[in-house]
PDBQT receptor file of N, H, CA, C and O in Angstrom, charges set to zero:
ATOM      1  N   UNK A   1      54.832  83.962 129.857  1.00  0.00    +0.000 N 
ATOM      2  CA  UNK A   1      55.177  84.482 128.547  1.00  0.00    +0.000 C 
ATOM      3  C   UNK A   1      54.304  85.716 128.291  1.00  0.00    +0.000 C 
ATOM      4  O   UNK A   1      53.078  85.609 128.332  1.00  0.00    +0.000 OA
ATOM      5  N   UNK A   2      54.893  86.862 128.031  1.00  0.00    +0.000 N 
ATOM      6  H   UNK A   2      55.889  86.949 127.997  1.00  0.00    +0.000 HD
ATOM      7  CA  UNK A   2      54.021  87.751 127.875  1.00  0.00    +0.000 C 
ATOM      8  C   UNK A   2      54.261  88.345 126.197  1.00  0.00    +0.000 C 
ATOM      9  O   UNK A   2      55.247  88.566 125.493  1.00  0.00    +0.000 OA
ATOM     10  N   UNK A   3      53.144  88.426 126.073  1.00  0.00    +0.000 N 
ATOM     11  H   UNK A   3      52.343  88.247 126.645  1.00  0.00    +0.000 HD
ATOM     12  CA  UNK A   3      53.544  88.944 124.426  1.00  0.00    +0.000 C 
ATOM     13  C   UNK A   3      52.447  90.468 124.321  1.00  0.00    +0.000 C 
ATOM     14  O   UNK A   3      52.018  91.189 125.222  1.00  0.00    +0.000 OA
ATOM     15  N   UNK A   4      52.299  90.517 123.117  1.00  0.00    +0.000 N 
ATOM     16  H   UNK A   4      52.648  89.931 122.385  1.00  0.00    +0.000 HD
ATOM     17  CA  UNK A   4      51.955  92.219 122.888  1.00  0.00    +0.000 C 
ATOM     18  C   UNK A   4      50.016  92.104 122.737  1.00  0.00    +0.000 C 
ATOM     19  O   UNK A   4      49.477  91.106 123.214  1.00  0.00    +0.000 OA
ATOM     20  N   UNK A   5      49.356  92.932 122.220  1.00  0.00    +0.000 N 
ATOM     21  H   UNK A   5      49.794  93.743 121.832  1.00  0.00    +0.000 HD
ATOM     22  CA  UNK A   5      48.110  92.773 122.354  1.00  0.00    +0.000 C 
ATOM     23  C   UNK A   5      48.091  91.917 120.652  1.00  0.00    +0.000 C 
ATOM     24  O   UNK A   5      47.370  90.948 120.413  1.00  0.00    +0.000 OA
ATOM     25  N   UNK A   6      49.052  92.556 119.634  1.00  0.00    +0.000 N 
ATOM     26  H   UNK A   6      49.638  93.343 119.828  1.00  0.00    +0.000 HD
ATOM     27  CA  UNK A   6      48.835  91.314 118.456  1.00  0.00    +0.000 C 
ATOM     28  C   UNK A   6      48.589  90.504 118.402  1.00  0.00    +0.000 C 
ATOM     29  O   UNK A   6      47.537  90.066 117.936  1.00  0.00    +0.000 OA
ATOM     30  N   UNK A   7      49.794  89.731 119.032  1.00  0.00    +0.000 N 
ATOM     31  H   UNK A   7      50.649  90.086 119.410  1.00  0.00    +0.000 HD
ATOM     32  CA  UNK A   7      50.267  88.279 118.691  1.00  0.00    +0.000 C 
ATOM     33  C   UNK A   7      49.296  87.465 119.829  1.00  0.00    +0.000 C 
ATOM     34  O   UNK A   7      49.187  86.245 119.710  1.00  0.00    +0.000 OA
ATOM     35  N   UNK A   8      48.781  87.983 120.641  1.00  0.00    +0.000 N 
ATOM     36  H   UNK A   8      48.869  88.974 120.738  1.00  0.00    +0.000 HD
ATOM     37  CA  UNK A   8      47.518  87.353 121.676  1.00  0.00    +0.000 C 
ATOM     38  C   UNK A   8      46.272  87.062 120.619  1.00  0.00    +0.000 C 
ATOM     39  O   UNK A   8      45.643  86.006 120.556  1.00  0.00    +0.000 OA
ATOM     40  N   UNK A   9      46.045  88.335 119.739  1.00  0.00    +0.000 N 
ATOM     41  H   UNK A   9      46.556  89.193 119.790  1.00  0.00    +0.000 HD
ATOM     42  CA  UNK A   9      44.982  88.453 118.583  1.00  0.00    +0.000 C 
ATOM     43  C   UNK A   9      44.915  87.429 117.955  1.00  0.00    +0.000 C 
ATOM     44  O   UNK A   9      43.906  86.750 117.765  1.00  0.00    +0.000 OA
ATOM     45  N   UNK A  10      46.249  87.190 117.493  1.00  0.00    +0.000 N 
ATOM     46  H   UNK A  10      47.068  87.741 117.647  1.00  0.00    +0.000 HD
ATOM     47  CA  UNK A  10      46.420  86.124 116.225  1.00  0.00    +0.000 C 
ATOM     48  C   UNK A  10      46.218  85.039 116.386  1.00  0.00    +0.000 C 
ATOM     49  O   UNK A  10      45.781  84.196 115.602  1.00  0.00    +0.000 OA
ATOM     50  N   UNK A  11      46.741  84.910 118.188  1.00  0.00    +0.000 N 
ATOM     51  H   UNK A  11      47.096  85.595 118.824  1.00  0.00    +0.000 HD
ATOM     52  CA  UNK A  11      46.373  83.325 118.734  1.00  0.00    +0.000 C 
ATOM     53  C   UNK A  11      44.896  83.186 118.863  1.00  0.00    +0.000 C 
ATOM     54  O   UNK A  11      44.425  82.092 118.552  1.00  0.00    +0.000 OA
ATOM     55  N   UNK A  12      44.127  84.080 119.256  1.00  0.00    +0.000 N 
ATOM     56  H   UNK A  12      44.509  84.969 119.509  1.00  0.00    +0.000 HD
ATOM     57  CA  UNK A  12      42.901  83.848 119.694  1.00  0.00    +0.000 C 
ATOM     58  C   UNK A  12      41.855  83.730 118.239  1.00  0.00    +0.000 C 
ATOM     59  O   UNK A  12      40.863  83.031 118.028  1.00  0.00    +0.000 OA
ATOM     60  N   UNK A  13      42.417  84.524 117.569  1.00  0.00    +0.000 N 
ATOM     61  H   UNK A  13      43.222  85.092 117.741  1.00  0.00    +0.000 HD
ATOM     62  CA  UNK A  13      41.976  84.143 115.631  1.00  0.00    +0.000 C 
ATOM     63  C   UNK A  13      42.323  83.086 115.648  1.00  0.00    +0.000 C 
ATOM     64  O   UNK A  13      41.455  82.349 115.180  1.00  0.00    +0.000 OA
ATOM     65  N   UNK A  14      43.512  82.384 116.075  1.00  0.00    +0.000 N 
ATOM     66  H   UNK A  14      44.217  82.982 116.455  1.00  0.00    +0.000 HD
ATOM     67  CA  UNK A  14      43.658  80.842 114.867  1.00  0.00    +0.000 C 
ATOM     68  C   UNK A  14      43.022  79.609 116.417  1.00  0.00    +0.000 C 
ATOM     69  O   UNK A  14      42.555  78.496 116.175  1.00  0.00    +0.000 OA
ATOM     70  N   UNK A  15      43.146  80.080 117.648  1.00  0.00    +0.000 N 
ATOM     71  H   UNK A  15      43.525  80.984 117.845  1.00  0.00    +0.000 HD
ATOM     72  CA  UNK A  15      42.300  79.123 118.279  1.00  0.00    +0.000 C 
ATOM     73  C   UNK A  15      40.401  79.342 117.973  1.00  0.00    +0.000 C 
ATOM     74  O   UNK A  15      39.590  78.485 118.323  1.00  0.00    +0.000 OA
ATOM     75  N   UNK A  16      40.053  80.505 117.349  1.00  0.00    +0.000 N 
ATOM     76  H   UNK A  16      40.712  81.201 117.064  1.00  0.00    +0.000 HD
ATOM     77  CA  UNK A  16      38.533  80.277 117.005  1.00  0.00    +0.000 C 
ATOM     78  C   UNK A  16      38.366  79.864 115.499  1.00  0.00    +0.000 C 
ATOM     79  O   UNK A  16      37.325  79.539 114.928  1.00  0.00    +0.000 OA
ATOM     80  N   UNK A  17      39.339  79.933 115.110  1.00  0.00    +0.000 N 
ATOM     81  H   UNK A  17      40.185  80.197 115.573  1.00  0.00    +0.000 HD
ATOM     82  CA  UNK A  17      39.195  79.901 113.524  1.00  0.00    +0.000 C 
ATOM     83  C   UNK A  17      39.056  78.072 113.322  1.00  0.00    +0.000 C 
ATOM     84  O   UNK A  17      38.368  77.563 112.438  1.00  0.00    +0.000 OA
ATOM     85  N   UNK A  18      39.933  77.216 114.427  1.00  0.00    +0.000 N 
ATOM     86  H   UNK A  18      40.492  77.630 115.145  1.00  0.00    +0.000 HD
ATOM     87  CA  UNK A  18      40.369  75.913 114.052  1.00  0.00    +0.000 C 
ATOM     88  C   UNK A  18      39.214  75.557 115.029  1.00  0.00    +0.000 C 
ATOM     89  O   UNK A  18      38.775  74.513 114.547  1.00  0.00    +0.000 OA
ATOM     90  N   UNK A  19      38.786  75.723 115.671  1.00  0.00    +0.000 N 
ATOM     91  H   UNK A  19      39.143  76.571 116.063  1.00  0.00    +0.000 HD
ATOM     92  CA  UNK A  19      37.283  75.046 116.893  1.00  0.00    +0.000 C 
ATOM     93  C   UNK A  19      36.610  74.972 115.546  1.00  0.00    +0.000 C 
ATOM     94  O   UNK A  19      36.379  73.844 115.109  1.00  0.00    +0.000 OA
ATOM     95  N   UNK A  20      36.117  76.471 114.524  1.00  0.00    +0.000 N 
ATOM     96  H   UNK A  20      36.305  77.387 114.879  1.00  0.00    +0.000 HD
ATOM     97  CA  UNK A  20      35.261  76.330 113.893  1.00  0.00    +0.000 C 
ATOM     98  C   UNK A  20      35.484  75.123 112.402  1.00  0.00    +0.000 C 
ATOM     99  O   UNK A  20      34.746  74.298 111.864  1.00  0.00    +0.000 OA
ATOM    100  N   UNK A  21      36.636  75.507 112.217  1.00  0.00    +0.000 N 
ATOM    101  H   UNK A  21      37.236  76.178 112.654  1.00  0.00    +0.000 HD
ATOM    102  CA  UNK A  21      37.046  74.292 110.905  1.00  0.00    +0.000 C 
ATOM    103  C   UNK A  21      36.731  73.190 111.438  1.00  0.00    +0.000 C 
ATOM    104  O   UNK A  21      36.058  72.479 110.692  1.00  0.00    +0.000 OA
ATOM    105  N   UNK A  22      37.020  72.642 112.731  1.00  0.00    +0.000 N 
ATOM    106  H   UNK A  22      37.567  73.220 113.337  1.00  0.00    +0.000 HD
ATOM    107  CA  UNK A  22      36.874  71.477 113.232  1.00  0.00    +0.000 C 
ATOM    108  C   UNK A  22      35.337  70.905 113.482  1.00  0.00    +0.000 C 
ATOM    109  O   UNK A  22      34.928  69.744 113.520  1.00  0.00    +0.000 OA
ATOM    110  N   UNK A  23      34.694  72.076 113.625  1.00  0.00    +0.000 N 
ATOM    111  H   UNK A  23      35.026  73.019 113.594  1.00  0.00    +0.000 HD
ATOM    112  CA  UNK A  23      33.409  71.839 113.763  1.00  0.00    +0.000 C 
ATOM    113  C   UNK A  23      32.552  71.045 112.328  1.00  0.00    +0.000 C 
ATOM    114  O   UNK A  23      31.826  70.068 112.143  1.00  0.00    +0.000 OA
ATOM    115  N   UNK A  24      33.043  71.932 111.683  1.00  0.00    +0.000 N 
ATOM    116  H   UNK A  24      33.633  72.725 111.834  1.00  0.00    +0.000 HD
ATOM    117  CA  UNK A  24      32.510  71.837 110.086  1.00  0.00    +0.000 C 
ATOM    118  C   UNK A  24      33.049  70.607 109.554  1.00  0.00    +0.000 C 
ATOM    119  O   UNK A  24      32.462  69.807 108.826  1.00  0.00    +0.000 OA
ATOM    120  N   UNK A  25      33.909  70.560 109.875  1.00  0.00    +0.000 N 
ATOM    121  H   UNK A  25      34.386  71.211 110.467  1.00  0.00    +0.000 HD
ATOM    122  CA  UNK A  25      34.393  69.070 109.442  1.00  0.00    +0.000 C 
ATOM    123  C   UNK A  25      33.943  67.644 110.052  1.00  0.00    +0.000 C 
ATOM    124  O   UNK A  25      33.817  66.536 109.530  1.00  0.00    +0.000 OA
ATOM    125  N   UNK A  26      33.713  68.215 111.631  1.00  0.00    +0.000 N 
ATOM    126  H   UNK A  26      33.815  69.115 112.055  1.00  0.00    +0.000 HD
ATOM    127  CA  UNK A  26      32.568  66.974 112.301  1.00  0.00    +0.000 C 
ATOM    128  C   UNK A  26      31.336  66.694 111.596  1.00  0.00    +0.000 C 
ATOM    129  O   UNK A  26      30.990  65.613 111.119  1.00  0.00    +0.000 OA
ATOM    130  N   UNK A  27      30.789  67.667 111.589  1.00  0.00    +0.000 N 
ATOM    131  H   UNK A  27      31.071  68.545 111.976  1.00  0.00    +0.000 HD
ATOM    132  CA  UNK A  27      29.399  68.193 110.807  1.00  0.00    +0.000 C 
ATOM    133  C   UNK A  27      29.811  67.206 109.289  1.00  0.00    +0.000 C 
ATOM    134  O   UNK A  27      29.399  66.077 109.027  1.00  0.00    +0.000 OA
ATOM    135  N   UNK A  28      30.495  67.842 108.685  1.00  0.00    +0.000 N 
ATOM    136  H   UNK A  28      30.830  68.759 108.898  1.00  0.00    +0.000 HD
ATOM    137  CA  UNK A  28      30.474  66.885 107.368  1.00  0.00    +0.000 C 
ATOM    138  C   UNK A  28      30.966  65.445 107.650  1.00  0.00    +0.000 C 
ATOM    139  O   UNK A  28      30.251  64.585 107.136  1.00  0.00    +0.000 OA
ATOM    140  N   UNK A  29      31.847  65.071 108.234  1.00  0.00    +0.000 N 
ATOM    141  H   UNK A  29      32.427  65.770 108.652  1.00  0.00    +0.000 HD
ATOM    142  CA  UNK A  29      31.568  63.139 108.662  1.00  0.00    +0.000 C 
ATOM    143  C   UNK A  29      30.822  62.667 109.065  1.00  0.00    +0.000 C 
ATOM    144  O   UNK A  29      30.669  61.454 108.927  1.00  0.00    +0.000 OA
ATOM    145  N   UNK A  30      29.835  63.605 109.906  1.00  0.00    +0.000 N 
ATOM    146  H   UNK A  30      29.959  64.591 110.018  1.00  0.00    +0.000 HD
ATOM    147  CA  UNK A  30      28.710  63.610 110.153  1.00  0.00    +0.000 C 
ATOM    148  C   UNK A  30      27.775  62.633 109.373  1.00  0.00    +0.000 C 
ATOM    149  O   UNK A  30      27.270  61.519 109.511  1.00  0.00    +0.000 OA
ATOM    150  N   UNK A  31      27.826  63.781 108.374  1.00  0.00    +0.000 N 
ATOM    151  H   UNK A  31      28.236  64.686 108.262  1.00  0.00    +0.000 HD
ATOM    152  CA  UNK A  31      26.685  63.671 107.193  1.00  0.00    +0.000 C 
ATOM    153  C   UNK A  31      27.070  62.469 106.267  1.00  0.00    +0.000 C 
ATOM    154  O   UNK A  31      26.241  61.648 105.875  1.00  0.00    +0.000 OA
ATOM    155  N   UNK A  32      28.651  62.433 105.895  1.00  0.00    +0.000 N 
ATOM    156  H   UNK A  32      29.324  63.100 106.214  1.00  0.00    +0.000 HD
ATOM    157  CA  UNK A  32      29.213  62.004 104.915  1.00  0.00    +0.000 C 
ATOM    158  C   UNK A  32      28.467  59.880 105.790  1.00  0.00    +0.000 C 
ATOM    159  O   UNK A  32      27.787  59.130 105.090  1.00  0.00    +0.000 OA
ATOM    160  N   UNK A  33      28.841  59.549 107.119  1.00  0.00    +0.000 N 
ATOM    161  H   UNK A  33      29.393  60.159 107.688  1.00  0.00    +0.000 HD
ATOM    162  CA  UNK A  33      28.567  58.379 107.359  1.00  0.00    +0.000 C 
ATOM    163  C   UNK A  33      26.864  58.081 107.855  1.00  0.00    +0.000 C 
ATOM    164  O   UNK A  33      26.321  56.977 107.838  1.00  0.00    +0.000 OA
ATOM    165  N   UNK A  34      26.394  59.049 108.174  1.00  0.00    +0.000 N 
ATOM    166  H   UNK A  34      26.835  59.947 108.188  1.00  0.00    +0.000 HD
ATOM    167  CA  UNK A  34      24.198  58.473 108.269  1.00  0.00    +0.000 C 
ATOM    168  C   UNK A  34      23.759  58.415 106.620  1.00  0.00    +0.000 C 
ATOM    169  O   UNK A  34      22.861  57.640 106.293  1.00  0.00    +0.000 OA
ATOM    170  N   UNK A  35      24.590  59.468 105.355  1.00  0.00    +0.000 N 
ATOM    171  H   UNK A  35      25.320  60.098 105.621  1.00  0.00    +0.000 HD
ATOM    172  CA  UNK A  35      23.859  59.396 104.085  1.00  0.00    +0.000 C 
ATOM    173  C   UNK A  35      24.384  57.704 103.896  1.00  0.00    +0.000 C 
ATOM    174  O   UNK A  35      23.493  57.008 103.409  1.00  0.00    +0.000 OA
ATOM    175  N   UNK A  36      25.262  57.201 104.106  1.00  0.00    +0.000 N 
ATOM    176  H   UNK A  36      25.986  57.766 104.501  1.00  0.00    +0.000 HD
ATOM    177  CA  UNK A  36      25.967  55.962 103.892  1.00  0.00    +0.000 C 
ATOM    178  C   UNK A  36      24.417  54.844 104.255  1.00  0.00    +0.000 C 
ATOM    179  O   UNK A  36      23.672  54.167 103.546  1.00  0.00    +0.000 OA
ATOM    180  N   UNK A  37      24.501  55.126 105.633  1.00  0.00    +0.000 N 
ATOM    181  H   UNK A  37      25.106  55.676 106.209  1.00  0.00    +0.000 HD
ATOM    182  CA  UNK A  37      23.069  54.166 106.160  1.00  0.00    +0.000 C 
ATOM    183  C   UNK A  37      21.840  54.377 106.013  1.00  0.00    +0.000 C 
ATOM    184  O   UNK A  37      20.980  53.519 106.213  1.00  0.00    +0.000 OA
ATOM    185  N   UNK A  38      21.588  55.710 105.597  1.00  0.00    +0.000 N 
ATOM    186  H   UNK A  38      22.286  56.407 105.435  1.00  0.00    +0.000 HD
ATOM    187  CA  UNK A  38      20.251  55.370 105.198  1.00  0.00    +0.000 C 
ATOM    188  C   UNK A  38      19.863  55.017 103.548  1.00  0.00    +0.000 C 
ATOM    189  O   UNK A  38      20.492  55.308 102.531  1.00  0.00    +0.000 OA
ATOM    190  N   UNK A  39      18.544  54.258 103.717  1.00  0.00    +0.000 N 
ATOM    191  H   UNK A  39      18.033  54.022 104.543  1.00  0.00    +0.000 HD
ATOM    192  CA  UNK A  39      18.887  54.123 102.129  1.00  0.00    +0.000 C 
ATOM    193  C   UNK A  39      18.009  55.293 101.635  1.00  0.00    +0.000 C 
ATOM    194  O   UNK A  39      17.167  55.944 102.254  1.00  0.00    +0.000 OA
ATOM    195  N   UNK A  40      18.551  55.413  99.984  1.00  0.00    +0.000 N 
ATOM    196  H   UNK A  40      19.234  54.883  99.482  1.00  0.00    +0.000 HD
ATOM    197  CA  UNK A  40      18.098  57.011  99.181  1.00  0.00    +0.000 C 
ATOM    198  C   UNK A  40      16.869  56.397  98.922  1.00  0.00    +0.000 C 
ATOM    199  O   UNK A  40      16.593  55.211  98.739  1.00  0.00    +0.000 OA
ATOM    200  N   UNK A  41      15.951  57.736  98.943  1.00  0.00    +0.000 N 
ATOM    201  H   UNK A  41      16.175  58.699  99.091  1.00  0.00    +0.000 HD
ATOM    202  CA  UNK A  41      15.006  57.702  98.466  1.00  0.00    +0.000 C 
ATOM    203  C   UNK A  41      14.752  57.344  96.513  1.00  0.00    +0.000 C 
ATOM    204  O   UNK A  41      15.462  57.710  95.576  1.00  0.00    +0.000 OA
ATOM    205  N   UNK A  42      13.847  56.758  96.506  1.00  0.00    +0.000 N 
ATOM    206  H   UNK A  42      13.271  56.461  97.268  1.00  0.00    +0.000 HD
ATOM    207  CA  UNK A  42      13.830  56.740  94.796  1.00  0.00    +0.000 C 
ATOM    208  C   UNK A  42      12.638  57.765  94.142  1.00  0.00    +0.000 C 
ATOM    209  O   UNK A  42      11.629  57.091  93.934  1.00  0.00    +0.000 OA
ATOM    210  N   UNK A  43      12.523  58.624  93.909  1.00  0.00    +0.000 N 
ATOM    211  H   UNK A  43      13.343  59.171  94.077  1.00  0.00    +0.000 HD
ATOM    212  CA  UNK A  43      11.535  59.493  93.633  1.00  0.00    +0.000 C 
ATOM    213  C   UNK A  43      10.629  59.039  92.647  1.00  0.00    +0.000 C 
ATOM    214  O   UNK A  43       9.481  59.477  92.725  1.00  0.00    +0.000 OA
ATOM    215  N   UNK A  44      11.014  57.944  91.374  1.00  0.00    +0.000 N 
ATOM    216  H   UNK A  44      11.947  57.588  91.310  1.00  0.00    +0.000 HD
ATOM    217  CA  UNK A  44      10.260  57.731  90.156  1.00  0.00    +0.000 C 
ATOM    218  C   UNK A  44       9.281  56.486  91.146  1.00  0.00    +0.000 C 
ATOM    219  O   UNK A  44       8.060  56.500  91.302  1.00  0.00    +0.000 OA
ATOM    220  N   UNK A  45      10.301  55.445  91.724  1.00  0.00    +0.000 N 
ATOM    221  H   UNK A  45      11.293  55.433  91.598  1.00  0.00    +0.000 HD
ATOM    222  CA  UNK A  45       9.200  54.944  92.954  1.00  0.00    +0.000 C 
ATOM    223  C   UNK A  45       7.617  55.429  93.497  1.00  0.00    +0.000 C 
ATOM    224  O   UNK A  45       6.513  54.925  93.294  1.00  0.00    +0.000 OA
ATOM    225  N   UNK A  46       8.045  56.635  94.273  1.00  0.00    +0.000 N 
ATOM    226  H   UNK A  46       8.942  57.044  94.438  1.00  0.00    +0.000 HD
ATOM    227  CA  UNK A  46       7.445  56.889  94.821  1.00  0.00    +0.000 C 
ATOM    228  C   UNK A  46       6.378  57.599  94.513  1.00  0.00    +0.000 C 
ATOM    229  O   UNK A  46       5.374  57.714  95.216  1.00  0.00    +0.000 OA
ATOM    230  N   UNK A  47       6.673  58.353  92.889  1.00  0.00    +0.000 N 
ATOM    231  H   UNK A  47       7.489  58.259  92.318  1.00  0.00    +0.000 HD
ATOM    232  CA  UNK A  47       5.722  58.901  91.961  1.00  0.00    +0.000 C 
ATOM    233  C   UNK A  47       4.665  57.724  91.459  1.00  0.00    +0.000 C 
ATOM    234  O   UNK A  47       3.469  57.975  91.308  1.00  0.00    +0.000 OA
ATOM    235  N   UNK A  48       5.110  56.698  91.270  1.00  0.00    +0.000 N 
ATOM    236  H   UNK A  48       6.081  56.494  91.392  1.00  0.00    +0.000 HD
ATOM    237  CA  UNK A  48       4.187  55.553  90.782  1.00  0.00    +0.000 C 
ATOM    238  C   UNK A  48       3.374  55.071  91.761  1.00  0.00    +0.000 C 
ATOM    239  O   UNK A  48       2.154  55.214  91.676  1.00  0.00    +0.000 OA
ATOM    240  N   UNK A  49       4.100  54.294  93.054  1.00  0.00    +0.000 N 
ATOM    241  H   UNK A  49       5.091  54.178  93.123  1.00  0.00    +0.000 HD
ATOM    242  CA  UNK A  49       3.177  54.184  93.798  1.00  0.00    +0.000 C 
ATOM    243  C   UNK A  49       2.362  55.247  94.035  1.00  0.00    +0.000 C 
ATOM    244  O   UNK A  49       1.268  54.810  94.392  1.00  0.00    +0.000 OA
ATOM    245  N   UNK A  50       2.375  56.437  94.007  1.00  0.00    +0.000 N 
ATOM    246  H   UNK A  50       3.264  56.792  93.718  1.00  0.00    +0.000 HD
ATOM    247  CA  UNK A  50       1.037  57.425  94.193  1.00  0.00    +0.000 C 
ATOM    248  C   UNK A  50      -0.152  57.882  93.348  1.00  0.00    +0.000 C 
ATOM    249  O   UNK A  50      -1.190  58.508  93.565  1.00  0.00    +0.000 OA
ATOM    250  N   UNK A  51       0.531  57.212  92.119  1.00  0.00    +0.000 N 
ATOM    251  H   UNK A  51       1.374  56.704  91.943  1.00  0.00    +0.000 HD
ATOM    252  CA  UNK A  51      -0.662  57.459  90.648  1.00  0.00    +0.000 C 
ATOM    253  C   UNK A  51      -1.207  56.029  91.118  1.00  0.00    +0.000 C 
ATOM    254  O   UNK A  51      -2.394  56.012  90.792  1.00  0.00    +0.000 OA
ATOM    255  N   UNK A  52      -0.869  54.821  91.740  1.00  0.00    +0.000 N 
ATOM    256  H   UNK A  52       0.095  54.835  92.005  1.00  0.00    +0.000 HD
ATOM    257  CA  UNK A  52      -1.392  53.685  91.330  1.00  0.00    +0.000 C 
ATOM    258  C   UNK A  52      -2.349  54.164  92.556  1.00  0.00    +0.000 C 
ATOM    259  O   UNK A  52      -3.431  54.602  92.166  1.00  0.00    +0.000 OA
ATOM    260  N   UNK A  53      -2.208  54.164  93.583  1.00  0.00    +0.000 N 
ATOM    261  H   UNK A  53      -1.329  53.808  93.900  1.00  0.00    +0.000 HD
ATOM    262  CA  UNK A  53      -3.503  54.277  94.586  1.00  0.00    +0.000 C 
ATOM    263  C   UNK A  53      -4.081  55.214  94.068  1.00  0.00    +0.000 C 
ATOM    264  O   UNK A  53      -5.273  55.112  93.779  1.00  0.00    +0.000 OA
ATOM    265  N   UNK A  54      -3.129  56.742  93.747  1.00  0.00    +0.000 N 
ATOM    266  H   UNK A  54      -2.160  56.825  93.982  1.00  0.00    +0.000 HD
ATOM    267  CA  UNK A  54      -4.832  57.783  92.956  1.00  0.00    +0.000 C 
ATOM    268  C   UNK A  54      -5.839  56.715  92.007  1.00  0.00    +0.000 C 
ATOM    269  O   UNK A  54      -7.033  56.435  92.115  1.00  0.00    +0.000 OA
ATOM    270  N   UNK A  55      -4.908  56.319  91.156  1.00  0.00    +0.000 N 
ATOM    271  H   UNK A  55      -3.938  56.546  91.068  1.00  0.00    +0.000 HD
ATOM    272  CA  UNK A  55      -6.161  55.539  90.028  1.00  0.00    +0.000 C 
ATOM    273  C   UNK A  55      -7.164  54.952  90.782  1.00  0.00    +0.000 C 
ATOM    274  O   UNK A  55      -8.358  55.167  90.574  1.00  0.00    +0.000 OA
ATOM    275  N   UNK A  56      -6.684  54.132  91.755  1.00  0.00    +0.000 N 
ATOM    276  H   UNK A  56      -5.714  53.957  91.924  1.00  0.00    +0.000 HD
ATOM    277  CA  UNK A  56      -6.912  52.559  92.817  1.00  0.00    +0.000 C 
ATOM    278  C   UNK A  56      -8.521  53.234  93.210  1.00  0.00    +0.000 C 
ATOM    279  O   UNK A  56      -9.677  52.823  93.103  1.00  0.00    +0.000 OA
ATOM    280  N   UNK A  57      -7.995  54.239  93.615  1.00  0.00    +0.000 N 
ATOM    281  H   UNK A  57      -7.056  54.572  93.702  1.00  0.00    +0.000 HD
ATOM    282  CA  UNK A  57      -9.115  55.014  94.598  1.00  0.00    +0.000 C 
ATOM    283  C   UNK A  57     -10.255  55.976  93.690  1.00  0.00    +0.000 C 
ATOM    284  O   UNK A  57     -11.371  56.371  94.025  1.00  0.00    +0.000 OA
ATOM    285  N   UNK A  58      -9.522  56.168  92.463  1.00  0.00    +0.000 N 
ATOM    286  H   UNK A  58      -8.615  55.847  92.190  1.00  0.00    +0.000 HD
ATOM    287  CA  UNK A  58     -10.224  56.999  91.932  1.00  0.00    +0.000 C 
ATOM    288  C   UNK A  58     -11.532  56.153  90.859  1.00  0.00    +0.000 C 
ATOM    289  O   UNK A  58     -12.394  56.609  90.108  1.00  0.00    +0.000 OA
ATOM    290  N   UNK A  59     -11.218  55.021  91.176  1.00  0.00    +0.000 N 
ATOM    291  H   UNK A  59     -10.518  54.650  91.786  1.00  0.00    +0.000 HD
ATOM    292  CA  UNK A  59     -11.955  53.941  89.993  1.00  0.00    +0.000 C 
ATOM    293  C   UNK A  59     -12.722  53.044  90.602  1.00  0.00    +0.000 C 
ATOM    294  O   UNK A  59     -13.251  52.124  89.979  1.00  0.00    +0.000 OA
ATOM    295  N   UNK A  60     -12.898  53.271  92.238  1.00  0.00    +0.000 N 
ATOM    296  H   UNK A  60     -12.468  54.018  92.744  1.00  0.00    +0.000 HD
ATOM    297  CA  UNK A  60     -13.888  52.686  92.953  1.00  0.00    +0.000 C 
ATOM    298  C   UNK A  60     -14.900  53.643  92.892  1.00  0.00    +0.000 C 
ATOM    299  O   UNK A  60     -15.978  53.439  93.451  1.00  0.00    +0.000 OA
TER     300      UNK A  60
């Protein structure tokens, strides 16, 4: 099949264009199923436990 230097263009645009969508979209199921398993951090947690040992330590 021979076609013109365009329509070769257009193919080679929509075969890099869809590798890359596809990529990005791995990448986000990616992300979308490890945020699932790990568990979230709790920040007000982790603020407390760190005033309680500052005090802990600071009052020996």
């Amino acid at each position: 099949m021979m076609t013109g230097p365009l329509v070769g263009g257009i193919v080679a645009f929509g075969i890099v264009a869809g590798c890359l969508f596809r990529g990005l979209y791995l990448l986000h199921d990616i992300h979308h199923r490890v945020s699932k398993i790990t568990p979230e951090r709790d920040k007000v947690k982790e603020a407390y436990q760190k005033y309680l040992n500052e005090r802990e330590s600071s009052s020996s």
